[in-house]
C-alpha positions as CSV (number, residue, x, y, z in Angstrom):
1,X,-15.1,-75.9,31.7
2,X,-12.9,-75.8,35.0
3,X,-10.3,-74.5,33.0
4,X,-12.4,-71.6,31.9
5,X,-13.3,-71.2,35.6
6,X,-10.2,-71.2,37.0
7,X,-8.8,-68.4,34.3
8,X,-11.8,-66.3,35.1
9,X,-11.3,-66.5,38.8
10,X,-7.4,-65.7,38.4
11,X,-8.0,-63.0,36.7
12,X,-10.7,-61.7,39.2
13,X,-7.9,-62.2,41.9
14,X,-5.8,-60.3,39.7
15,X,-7.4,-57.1,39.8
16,X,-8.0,-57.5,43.4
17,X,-3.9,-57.6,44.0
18,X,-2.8,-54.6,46.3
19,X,-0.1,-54.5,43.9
20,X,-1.7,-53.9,40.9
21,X,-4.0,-51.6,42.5
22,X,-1.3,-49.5,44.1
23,X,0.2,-49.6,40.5
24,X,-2.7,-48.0,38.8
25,X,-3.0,-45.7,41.0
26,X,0.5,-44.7,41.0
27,X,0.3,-44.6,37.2
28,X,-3.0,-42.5,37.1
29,X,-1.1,-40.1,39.8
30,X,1.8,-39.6,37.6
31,X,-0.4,-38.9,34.3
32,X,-2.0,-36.2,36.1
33,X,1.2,-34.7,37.1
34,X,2.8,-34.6,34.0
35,X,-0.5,-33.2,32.1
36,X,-0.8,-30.1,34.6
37,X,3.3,-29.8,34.1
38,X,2.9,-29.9,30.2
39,X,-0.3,-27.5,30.0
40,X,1.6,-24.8,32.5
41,X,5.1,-25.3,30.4
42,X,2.8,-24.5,27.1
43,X,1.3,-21.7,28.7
44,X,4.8,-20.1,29.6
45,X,6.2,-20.7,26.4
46,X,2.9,-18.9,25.3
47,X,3.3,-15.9,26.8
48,X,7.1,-15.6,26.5
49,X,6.1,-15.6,22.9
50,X,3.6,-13.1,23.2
51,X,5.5,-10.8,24.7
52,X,8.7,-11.2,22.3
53,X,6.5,-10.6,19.5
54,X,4.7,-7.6,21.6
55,X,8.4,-6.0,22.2
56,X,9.7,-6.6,18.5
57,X,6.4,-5.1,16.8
58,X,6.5,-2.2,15.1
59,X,3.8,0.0,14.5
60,X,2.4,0.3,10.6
61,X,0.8,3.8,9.5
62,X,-1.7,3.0,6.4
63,X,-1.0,5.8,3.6
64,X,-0.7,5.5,-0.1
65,X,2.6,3.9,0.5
66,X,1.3,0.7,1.6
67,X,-2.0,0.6,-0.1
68,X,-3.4,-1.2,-2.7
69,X,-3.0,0.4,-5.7
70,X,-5.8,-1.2,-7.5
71,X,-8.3,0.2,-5.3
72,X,-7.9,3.6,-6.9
73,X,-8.1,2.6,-10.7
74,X,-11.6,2.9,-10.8
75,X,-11.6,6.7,-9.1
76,X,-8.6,7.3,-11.6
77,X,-10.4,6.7,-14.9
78,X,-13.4,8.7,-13.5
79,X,-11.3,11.7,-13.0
80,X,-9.7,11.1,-16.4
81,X,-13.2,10.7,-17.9
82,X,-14.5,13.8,-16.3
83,X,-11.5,15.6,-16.9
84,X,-11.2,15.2,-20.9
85,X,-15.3,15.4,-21.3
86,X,-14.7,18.9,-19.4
87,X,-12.1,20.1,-21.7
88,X,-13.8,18.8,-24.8
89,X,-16.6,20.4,-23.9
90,X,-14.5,23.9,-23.7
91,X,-12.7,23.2,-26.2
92,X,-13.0,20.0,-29.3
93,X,-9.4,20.6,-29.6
94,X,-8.4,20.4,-26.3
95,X,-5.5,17.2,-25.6
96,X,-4.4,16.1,-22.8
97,X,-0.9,17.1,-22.0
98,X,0.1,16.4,-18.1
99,X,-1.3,15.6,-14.7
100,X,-0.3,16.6,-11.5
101,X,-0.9,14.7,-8.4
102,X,-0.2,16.6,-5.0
103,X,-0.2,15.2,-1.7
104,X,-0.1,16.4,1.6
105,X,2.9,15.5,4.4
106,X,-0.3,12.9,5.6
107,X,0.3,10.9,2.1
108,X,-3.5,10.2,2.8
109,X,-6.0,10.2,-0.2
110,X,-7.6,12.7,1.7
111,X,-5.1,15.0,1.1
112,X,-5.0,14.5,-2.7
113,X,-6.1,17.1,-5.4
114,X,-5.6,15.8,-9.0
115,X,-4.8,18.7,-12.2
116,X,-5.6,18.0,-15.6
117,X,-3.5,20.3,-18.1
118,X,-4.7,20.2,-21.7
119,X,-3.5,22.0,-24.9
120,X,-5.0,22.7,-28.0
121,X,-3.2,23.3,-31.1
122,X,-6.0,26.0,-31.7
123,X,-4.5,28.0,-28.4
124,X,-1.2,28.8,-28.7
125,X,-1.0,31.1,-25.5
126,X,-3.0,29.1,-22.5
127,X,-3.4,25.7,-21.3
128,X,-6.6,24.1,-20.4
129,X,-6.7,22.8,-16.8
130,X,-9.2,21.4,-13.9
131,X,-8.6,20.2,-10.8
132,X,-10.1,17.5,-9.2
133,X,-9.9,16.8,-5.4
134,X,-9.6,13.0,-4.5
135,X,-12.2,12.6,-2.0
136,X,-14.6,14.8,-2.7
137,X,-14.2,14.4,-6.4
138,X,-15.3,18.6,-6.3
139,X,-13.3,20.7,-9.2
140,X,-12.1,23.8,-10.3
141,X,-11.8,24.6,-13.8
142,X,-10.0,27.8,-15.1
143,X,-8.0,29.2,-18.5
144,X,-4.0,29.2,-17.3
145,X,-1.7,31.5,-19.5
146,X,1.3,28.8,-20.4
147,X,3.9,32.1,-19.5
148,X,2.1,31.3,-15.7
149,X,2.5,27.8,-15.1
150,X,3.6,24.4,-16.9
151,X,4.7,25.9,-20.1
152,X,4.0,24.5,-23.6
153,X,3.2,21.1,-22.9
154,X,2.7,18.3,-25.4
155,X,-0.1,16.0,-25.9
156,X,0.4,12.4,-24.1
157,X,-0.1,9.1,-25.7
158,X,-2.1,7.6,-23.0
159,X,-1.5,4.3,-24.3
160,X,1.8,4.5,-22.4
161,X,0.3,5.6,-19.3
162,X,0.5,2.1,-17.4
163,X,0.3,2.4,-13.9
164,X,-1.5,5.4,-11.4
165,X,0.1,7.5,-8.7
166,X,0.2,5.4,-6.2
167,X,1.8,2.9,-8.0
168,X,4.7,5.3,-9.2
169,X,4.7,6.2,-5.6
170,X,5.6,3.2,-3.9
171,X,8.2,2.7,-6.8
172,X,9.7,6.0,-6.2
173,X,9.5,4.7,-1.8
174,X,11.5,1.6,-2.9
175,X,14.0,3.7,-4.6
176,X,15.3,6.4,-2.1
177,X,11.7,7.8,-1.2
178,X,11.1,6.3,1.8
179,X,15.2,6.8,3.1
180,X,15.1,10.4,2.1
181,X,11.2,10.8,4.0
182,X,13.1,8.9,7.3
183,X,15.7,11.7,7.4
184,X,13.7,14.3,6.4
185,X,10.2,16.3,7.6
186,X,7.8,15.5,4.6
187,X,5.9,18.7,3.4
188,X,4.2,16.9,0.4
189,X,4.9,15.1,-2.5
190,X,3.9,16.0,-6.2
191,X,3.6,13.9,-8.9
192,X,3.8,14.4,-12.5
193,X,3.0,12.5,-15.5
194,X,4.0,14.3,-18.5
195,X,6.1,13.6,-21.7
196,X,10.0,14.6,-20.9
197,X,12.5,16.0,-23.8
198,X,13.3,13.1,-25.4
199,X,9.4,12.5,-25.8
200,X,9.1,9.4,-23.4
201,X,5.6,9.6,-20.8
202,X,7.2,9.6,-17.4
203,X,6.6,9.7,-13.6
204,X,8.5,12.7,-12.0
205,X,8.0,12.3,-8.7
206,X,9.4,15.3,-6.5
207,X,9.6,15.5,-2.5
208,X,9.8,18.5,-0.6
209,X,10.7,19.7,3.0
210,X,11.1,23.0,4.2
211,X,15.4,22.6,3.8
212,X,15.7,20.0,0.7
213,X,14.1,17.9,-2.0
214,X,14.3,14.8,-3.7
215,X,13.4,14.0,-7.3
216,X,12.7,10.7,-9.0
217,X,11.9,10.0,-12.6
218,X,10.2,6.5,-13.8
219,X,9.4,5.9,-17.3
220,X,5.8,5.5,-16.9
221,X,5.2,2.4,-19.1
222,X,7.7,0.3,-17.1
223,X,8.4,2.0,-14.0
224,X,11.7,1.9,-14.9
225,X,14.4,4.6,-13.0
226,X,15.2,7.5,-16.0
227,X,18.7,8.7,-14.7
228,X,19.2,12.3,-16.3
């Protein structure tokens, strides 16, 4: 029992100590210290950051280049469907034979219209077309003498027609498109699928200016570059 007693009272004494006191608080002082040093050093380094990244960003203009192009297969087959239950409907033996996909310097969608050209082995002197705008999803429909524009097209297989425009887009950016647009003023781009000489569906994808172009051909089941 006194032993207990005199271990209790030594370590009353003990916190009593000047010392010890004087070492807490010296302790607690230099916590405090170092925490306000280490929140303002993080905030520093925070804002160096910020304005590093701030300096070194570059600013991202969203056009077909860069978008998705899944988001426009569904508004793709509607345009087909409308498109061939059009020309059916004018005509049971109407095929179709090439699309066209023009774009404006924006490369927005809103600055998309979308031609169907069909043939029919029936008409030997016009081609079939309507043209559908992207947006609006509005068209024109018309009789085209092939002697006026796009010639005597053939039918397409459409089981090699893979991928959309956009897609054959952002293929043709990654090979030369994008260089040639970033040393050149963009008028517009136009976009054809159609079946080439040798019979293979491709891509041509052709971009203008008011002093040059540039051409691209993918095969359209691969997206592979067709060098003439």
């Amino acid at each position: 029992m006194e032993g207990s007693a005199f271990a209790g009272f030594g370590f009353m004494n003990f916190w009593r100590n000047p010392i010890f006191i004087g070492i807490i608080v010296v302790s607690l002082v230099l916590a405090i210290g170092w925490s306000i040093y280490s929140n303002n050093a993080k905030k520093k380094s925070t804002q160096t950051a910020s304005q590093q990244t701030t300096g070194s960003t570059t600013t991202t203009i969203s056009n077909l280049t860069n978008f998705d192009p899944s988001d426009f297969k569904d508004t793709t087959q509607k345009e087909y469907a409308l498109a061939q239950s059009k020309a059916v409907t004018a005509n049971a033996q109407n095929q179709l034979g090439q699309i066209e996909a023009e774009i404006g310097s924006s490369l927005l969608p809103a600055d998309v219209n979308t031609r169907y050209l069909f043939t029919s082995p029936a008409d030997s002197v016009n081609n079939w077309m309507i043209t559908i705008s992207e947006t609006s999803q509005s068209f024109i429909r018309a009789l085209i003498p092939k002697e006026d524009y796009a010639g005597n097209i053939t039918a397409i297989n459409t089981a090699n027609w893979k991928y959309n425009f956009v897609t054959a887009l952002q293929l043709a950016e990654r090979n030369g498109g994008q260089s040639w647009r970033d040393s050149n003023t963009l008028t517009g781009v136009k976009m054809t699928l159609k079946n080439n000489g040798a019979g293979t569906l491709i891509w041509l994808i052709d971009y203008s200016s008011g002093s040059s172009d540039f051409t691209i051909t993918l095969n359209a089941i691969d997206g592979t570059i067709i060098t003439s």
